[in-house]
N, CA, C and O atoms as a MOPAC input file, in Angstrom:
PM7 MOZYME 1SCF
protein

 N    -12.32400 1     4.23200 1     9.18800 1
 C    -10.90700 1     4.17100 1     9.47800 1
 C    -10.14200 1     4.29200 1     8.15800 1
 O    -10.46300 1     3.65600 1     7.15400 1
 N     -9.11900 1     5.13800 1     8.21300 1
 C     -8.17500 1     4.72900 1     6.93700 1
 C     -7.18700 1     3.68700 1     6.89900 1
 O     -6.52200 1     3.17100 1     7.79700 1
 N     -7.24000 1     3.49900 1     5.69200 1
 C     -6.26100 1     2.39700 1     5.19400 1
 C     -5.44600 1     2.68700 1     4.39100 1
 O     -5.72800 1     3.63400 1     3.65700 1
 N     -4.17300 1     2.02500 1     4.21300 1
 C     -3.24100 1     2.24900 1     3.48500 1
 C     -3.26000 1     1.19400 1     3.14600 1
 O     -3.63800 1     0.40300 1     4.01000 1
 N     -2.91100 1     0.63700 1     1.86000 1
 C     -3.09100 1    -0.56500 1     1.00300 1
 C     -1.71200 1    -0.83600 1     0.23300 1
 O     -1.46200 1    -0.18800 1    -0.78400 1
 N     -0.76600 1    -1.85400 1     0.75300 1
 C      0.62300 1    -2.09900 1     0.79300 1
 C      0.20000 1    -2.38400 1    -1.03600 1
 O     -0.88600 1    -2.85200 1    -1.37700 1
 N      1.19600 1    -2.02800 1    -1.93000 1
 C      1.34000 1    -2.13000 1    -3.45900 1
 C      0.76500 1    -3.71100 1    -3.53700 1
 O     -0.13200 1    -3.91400 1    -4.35600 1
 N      1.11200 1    -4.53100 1    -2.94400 1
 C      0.66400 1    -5.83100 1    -3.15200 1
 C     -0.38400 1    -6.33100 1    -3.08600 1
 O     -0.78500 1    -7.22200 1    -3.83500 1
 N     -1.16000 1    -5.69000 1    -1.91900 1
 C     -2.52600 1    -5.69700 1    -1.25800 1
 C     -3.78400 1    -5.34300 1    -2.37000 1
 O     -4.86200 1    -5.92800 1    -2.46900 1
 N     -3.14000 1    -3.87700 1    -3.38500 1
 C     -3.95300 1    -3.50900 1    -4.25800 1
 C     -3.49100 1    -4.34300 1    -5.68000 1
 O     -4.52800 1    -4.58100 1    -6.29800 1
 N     -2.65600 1    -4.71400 1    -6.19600 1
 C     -2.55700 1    -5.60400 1    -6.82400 1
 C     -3.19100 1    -7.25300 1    -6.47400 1
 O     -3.84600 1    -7.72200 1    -7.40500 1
 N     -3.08700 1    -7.89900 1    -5.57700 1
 C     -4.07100 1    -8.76700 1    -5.61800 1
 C     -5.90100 1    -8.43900 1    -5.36700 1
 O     -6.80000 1    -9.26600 1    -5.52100 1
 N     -6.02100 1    -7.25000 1    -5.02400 1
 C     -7.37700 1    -6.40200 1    -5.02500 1
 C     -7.36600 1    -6.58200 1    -6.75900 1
 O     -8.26600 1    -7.40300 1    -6.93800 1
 N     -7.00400 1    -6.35300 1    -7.62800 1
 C     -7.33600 1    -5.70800 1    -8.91400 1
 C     -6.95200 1    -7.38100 1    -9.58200 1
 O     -7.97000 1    -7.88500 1   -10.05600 1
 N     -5.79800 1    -8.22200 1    -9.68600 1
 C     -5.91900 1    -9.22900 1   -10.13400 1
 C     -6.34700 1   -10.76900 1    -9.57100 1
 O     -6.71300 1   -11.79500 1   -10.14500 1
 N     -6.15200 1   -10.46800 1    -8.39100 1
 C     -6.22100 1   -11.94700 1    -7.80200 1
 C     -6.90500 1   -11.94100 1    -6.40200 1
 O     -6.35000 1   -12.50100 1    -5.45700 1
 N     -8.18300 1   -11.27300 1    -6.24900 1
 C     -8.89200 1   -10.77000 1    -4.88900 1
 C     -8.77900 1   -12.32300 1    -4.37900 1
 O     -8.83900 1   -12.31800 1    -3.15000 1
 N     -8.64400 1   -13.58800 1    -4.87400 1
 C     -8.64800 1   -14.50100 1    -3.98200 1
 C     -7.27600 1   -15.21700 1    -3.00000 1
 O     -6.98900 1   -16.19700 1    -2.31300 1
 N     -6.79400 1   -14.07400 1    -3.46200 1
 C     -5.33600 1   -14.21600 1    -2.57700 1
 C     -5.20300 1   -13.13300 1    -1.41700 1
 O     -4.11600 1   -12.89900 1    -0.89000 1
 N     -6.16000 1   -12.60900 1    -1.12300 1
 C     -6.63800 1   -11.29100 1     0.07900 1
 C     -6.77600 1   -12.24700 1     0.89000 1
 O     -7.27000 1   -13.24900 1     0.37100 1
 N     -6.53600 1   -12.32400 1     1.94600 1
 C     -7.17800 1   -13.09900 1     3.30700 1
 C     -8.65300 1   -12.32500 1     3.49100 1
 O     -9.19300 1   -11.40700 1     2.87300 1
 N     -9.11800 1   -13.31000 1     4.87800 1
 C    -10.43500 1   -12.95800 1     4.67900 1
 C    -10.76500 1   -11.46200 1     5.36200 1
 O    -11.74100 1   -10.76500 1     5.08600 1
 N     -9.79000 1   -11.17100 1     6.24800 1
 C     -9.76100 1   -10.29600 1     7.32000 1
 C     -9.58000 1    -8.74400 1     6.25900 1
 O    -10.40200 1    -7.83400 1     6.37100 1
 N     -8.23700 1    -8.64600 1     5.13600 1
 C     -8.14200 1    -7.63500 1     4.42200 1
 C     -9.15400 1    -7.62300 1     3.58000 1
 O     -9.71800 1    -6.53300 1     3.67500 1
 N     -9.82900 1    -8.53700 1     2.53900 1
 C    -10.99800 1    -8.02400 1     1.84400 1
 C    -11.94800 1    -7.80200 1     3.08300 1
 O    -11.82800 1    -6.58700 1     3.24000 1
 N    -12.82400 1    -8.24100 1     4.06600 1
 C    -13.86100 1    -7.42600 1     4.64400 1
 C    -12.83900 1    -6.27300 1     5.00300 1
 O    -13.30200 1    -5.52600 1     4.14100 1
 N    -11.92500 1    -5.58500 1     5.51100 1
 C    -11.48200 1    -4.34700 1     5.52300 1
 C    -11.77600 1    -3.23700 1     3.77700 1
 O    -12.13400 1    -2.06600 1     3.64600 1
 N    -11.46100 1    -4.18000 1     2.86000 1
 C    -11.27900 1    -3.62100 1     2.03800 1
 C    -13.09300 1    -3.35400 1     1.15600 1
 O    -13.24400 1    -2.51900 1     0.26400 1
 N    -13.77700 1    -3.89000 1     1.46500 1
 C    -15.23500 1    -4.02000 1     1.25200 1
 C    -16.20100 1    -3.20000 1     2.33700 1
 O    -17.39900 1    -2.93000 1     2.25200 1
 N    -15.34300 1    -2.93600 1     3.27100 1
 C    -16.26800 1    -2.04100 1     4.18000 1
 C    -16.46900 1    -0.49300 1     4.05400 1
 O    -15.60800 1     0.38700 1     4.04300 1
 N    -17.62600 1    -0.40600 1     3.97400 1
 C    -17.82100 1     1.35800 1     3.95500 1
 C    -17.27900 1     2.07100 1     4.48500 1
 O    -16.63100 1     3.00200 1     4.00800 1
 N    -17.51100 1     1.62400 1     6.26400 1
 C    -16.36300 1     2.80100 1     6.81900 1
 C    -14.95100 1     3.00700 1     6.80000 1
 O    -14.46600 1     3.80100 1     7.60600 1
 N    -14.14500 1     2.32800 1     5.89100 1
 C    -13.24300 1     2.39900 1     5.70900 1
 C    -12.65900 1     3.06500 1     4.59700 1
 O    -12.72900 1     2.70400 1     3.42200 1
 N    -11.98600 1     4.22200 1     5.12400 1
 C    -10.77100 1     4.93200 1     3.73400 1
 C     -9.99100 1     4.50100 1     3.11100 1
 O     -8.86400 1     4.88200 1     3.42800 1
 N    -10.06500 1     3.47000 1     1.87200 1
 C     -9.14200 1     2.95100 1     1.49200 1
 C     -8.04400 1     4.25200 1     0.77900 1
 O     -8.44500 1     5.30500 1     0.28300 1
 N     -6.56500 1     3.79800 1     0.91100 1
 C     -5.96400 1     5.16700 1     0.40600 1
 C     -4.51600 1     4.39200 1    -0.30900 1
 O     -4.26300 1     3.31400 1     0.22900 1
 N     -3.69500 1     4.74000 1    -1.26800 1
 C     -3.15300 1     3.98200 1    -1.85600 1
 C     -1.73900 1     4.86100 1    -1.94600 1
 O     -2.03600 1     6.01500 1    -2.25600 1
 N     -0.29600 1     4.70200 1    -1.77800 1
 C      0.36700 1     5.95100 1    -2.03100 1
 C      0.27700 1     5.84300 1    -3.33900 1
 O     -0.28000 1     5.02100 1    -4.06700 1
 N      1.27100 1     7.34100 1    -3.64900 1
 C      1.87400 1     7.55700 1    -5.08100 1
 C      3.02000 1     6.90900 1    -5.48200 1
 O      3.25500 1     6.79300 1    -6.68500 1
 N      4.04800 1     6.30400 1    -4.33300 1
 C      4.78200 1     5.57400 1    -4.15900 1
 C      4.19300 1     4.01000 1    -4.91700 1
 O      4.71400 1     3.58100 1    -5.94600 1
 N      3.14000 1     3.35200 1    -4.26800 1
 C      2.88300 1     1.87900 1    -5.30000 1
 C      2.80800 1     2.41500 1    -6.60500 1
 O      3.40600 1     1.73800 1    -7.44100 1
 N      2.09100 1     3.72400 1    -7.14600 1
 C      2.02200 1     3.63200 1    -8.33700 1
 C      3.07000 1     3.62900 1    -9.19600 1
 O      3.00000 1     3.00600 1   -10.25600 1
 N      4.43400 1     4.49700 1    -8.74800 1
 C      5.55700 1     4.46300 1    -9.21000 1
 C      5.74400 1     2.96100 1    -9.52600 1
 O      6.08300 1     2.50300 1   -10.61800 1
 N      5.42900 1     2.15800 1    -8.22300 1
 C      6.39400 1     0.56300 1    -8.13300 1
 C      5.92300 1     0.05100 1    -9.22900 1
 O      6.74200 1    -0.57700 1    -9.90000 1
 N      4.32000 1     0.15700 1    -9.82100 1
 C      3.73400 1    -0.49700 1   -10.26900 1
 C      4.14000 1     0.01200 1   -11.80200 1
 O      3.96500 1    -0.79100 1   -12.71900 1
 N      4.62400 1     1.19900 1   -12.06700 1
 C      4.53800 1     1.19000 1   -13.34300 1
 C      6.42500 1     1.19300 1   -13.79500 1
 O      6.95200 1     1.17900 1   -14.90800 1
 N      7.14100 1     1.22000 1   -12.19300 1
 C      8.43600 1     0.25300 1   -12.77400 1
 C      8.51500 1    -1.24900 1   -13.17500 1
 O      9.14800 1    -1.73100 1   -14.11500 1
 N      7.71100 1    -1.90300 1   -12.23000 1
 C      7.54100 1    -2.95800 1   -12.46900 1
 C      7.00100 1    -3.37800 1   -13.80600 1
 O      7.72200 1    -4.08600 1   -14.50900 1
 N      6.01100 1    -3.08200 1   -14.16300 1
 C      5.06200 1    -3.00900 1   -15.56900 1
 C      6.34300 1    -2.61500 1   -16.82500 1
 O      6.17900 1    -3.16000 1   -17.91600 1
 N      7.23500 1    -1.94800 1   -16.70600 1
 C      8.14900 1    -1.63500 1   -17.82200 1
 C      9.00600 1    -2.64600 1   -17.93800 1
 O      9.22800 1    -3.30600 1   -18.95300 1
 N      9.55200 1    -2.77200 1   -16.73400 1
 C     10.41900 1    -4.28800 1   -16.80500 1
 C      9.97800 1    -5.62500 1   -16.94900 1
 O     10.63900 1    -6.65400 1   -16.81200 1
 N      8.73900 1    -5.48700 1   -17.25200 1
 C      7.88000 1    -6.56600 1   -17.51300 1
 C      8.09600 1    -7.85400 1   -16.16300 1
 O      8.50500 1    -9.01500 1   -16.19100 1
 N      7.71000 1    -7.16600 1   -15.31500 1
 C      7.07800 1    -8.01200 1   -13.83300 1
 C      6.04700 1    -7.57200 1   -13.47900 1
 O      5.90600 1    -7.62800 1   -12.25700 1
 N      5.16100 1    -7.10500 1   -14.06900 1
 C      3.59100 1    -6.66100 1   -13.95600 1
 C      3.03500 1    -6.40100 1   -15.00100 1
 O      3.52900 1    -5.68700 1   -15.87400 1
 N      1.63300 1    -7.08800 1   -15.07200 1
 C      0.89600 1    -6.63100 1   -16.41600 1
 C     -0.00300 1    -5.67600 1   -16.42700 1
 O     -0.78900 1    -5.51000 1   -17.35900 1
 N      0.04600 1    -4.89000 1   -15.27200 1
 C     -0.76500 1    -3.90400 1   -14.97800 1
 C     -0.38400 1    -3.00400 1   -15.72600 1
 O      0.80000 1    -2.71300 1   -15.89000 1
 N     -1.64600 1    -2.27600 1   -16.44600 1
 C     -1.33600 1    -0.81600 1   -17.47000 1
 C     -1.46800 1     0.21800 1   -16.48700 1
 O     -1.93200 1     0.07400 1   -15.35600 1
 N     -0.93000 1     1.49800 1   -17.11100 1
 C     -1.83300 1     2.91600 1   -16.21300 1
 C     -3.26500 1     2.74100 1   -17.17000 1
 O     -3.87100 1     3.54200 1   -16.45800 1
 N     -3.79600 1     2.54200 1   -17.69700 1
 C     -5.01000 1     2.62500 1   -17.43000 1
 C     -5.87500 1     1.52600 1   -16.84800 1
 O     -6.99400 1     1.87800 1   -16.47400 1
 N     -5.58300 1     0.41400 1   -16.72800 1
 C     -6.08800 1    -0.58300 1   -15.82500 1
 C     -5.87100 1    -0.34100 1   -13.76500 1
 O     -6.45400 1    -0.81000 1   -12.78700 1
 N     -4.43600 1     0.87500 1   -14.02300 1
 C     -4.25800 1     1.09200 1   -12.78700 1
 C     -5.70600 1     2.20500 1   -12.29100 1
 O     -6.47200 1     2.09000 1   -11.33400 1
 N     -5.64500 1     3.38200 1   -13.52300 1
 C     -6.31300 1     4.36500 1   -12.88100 1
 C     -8.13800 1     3.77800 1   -12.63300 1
 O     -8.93100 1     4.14300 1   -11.76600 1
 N     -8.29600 1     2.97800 1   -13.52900 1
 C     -9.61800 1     2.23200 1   -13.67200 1
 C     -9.97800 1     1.73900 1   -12.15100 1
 O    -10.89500 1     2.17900 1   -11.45600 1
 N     -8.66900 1     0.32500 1   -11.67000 1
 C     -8.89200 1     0.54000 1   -10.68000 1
 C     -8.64000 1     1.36800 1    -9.15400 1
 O     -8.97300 1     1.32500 1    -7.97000 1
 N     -8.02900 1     1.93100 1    -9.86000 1
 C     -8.20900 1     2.80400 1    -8.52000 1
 C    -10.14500 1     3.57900 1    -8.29600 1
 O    -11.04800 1     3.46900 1    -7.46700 1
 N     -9.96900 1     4.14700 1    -9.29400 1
 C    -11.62200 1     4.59400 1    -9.60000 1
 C    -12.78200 1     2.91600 1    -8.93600 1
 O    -13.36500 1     3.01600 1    -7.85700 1
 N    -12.85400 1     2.10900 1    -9.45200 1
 C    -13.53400 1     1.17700 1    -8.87900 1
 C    -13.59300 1     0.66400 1    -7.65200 1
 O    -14.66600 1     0.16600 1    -7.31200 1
 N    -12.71300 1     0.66500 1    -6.91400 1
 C    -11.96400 1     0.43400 1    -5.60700 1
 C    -12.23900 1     1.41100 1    -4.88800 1
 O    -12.35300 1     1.15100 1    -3.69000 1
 N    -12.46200 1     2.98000 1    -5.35400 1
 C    -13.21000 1     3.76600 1    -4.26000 1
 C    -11.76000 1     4.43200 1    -3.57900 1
 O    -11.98300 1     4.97300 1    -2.49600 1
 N    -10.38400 1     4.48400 1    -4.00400 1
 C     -9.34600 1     4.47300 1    -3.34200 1
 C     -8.60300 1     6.19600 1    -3.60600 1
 O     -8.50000 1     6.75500 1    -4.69800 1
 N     -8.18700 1     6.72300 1    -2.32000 1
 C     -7.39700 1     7.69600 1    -2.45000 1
 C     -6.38400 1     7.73500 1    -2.65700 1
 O     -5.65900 1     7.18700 1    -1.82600 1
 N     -5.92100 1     8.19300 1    -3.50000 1
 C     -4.34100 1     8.42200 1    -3.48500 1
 C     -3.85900 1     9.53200 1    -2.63300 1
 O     -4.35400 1    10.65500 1    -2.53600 1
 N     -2.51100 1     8.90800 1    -1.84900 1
 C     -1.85300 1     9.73800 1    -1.10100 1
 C     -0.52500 1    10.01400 1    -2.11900 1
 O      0.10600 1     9.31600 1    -2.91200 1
 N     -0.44200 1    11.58600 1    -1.60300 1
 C      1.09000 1    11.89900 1    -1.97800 1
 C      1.81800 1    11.78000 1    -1.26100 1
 O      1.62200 1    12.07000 1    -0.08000 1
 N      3.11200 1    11.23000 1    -1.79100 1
 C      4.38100 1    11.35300 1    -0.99600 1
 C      4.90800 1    12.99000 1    -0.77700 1
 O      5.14600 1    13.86800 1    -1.60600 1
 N      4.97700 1    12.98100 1     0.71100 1
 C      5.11800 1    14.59200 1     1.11700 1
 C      6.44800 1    14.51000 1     1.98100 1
 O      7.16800 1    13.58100 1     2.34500 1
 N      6.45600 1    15.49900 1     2.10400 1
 C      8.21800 1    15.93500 1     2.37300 1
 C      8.39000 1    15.27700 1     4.10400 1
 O      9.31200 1    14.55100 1     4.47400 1
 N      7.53500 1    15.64000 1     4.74200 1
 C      6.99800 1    14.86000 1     6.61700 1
 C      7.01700 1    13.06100 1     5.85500 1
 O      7.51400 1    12.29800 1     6.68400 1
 N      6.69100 1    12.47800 1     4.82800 1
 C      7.13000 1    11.52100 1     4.61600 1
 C      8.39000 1    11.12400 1     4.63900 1
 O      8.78000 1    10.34200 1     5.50500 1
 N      9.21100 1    11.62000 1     3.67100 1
 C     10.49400 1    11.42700 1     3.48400 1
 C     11.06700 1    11.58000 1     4.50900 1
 O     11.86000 1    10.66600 1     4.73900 1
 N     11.01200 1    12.53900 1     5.43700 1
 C     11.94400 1    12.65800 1     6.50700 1
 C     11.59000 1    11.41200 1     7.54800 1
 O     12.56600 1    10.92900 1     8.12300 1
 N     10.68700 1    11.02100 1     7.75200 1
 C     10.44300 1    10.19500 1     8.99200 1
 C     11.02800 1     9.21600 1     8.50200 1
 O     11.24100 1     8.41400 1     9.41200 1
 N     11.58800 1     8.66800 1     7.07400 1
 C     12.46100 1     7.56200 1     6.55100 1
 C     13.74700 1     7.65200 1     7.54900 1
 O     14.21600 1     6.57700 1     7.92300 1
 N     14.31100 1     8.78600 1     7.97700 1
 C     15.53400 1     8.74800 1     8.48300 1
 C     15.45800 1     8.21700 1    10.10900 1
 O     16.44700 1     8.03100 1    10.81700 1
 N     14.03100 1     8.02100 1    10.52300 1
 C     13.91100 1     7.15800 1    12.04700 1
 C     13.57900 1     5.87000 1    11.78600 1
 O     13.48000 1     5.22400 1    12.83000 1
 N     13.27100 1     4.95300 1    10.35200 1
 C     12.59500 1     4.64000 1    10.06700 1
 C     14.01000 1     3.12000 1     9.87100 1
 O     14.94900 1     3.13100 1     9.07400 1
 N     13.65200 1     1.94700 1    10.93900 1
 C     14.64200 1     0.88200 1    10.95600 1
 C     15.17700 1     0.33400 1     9.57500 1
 O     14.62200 1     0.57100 1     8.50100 1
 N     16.28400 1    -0.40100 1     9.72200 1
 C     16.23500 1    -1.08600 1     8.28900 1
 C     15.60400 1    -2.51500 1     9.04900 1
 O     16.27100 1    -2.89900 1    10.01000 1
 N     14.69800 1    -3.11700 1     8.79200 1
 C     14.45400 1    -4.10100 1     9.16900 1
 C     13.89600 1    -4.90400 1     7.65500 1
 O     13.63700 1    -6.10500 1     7.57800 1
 N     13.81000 1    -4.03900 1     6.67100 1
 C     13.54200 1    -3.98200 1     5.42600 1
 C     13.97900 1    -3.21700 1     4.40600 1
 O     14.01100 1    -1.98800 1     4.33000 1
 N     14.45500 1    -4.37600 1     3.30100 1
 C     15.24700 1    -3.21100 1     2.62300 1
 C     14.23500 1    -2.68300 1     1.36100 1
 O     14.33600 1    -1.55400 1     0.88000 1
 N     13.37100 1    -3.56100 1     0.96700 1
 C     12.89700 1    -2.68100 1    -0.38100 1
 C     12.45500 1    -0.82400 1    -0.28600 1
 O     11.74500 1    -0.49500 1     0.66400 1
 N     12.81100 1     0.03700 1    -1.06900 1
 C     12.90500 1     1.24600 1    -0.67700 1
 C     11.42500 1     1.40600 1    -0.79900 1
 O     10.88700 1     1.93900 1     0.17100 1
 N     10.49700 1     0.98000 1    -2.00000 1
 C      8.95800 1     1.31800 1    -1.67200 1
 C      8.19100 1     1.12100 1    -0.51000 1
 O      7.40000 1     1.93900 1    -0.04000 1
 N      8.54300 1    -0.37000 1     0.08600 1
 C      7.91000 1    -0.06700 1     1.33500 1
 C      8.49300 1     0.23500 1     2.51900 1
 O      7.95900 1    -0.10800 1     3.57400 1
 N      9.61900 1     0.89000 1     2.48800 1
 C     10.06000 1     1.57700 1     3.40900 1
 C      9.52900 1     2.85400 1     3.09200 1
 O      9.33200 1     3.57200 1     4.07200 1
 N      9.22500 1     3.36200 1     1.90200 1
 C      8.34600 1     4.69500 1     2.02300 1
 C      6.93900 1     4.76800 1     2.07400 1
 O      6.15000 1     5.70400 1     2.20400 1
 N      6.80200 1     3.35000 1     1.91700 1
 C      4.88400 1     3.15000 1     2.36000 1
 C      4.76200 1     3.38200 1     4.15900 1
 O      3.94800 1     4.00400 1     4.84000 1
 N      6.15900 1     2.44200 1     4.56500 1
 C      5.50300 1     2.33100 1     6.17700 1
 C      6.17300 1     3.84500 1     6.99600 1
 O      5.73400 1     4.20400 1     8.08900 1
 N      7.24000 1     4.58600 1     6.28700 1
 C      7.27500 1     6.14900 1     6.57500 1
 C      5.80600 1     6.96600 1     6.70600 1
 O      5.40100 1     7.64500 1     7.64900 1
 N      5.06100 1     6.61300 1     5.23800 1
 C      3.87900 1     7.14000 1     5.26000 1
 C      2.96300 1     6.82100 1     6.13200 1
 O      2.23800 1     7.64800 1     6.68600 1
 N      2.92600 1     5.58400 1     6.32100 1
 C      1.60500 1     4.69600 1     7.64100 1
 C      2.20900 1     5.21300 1     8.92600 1
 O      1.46900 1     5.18000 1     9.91000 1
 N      3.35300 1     5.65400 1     9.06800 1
 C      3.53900 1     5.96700 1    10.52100 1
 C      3.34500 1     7.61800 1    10.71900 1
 O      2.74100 1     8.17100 1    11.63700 1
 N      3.96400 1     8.18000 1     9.70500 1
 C      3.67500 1     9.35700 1    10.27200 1
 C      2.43300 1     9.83200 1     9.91800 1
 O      2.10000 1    10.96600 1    10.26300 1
 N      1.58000 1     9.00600 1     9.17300 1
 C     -0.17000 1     9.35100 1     9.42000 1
 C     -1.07500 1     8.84300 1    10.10400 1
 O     -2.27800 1     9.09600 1    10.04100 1
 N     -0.29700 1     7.77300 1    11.09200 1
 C     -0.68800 1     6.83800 1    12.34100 1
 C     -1.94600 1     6.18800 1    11.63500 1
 O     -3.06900 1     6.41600 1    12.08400 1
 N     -1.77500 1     5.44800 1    10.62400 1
 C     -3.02700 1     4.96700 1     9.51100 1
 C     -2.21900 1     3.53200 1     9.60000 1
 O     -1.03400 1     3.21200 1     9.68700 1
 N     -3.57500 1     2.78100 1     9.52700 1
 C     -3.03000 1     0.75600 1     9.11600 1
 C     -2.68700 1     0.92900 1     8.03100 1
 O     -3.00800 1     1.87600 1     7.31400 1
 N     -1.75500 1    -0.26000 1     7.67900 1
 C     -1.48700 1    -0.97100 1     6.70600 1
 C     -2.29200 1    -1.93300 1     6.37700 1
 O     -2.97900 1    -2.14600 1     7.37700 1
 N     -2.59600 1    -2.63400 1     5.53800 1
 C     -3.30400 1    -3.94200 1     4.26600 1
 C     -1.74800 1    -4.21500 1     4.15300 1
 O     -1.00200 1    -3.30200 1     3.80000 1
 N     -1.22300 1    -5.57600 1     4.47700 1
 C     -0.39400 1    -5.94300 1     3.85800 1
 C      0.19400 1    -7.53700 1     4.12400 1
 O      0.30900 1    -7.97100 1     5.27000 1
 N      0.53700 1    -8.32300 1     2.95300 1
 C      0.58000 1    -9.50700 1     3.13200 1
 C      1.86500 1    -9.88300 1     3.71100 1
 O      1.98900 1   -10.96900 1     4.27800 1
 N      2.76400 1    -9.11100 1     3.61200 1
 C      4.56000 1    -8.70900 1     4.10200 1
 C      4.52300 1    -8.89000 1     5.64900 1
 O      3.70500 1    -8.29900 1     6.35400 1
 N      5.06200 1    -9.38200 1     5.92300 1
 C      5.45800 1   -10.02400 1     7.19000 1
 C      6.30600 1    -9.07700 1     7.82200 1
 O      6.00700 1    -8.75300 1     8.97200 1
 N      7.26900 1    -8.59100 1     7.31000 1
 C      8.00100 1    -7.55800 1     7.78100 1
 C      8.03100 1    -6.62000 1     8.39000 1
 O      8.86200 1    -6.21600 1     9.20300 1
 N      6.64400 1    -5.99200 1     7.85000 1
 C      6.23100 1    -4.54200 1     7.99600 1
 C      5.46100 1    -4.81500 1     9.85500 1
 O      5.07500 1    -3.92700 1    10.61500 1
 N      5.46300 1    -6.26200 1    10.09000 1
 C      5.45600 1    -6.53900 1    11.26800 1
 C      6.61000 1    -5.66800 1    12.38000 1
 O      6.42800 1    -4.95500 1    13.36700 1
 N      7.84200 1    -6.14200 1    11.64500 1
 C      8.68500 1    -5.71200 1    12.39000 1
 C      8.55300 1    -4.21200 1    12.94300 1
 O      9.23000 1    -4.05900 1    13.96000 1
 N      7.84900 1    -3.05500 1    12.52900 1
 C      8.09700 1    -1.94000 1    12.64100 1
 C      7.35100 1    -1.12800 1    13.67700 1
 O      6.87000 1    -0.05700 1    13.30800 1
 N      7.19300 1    -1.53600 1    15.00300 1
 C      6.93000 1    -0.76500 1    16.50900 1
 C      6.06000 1     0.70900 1    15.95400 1
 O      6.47700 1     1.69900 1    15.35200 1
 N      4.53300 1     0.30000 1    16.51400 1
 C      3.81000 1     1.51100 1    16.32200 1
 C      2.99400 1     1.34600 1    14.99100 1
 O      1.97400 1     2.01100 1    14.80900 1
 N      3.40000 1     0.56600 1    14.18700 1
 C      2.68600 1     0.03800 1    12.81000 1
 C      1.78300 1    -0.88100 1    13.01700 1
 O      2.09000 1    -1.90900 1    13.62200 1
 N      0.09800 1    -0.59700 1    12.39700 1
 C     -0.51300 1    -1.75300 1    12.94000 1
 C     -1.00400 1    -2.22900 1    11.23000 1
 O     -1.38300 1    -1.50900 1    10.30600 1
 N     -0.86000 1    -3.34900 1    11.27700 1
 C     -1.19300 1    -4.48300 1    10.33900 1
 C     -2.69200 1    -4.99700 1     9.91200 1
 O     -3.42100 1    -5.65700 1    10.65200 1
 N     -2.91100 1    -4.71100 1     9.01700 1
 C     -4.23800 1    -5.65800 1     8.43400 1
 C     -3.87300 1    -6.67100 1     7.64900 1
 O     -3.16100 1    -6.37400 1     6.69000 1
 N     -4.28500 1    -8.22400 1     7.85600 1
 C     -4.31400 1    -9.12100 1     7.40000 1
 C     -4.50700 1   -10.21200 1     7.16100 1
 O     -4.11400 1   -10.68900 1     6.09600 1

């Protein structure tokens, strides 16, 4: 199955795997599963990292991504547009373009966000 792995999900994957519930690490440890990451967290992650709210490097990012076994998805244009059906039930703009992406690739989410509850047709790992 694929997975999409909410920016937070792979950040406590890479610093703090003991803050994964038990349900997302066995998702995230299982073979048959596609873990896939957008290009979108990486952006978040390396705004965040400049403004100094993350100590994550790009090369600690690309490391783990490589260790983690994880695809990166691009943000594609069928992304962006499905933002415009896409509720405000949440305002941060990254994961409103993470759960654009999880819906229009009918793929789970990994995510500790409660919110992303809110969004009809989105199914949740956690």
């Amino acid at each position: 199955m694929r997975l999409l792995l909410d920016t937070a999900t792979f950040i406590y994957a890479v610093e703090a795997p003991e803050r994964l519930s038990k349900r997302a690490n066995a998702a995230l440890q299982s073979a048959e599963n596609i873990l896939e990451l957008s290009a979108i967290s990486i952006t978040e992650i390396a705004i965040k990292a400049a403004l100094g709210k993350l100590k994550l490097s790009a090369d600690t990012t690309r490391h783990s991504i490589l260790d983690l076994d994880i695809r990166v998805m691009s943000y594609t244009l069928e992304h962006a547009l499905r933002l415009f059906e896409v509720p405000l039930h949440h305002r941060d703009p990254f994961d409103r373009q993470i759960i654009a992406q999880a819906l229009c690739e009918k793929i789970a989410v990994v995510t500790p966000d409660e919110k992303f509850r809110l969004y009809t047709g989105l199914k949740i790992i956690w």
